[in-house]
C-alpha positions, 0 to 999 in steps of 0.5 A: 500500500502506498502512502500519499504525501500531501505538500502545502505550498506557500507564495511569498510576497516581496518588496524591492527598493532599489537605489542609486547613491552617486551619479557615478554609480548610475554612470558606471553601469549601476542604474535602477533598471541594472540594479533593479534586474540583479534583484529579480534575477536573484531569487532561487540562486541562494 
């Protein structure tokens, strides 16, 4: 007899603040939008 297992799955919300300190660091290829896709693209990779 096989025994079934019953997975719960949960959703997690989050929040994302991205921010730029310099003009440098948005000059230098560090924007939101380059910074704002690292955090997307983060998830799961931990």
């Amino acid at each position: 007899m096989k025994h079934e297992q019953k997975m719960e799955v949960t959703q997690l919300k989050a929040v994302i603040y991205c921010r730029v300190s310099s003009t440098k660091q948005k000059l230098d290829g560090g924007g939101l939008e380059s910074r704002d896709q690292c955090i997307r693209d983060a998830p799961g990779k931990a």
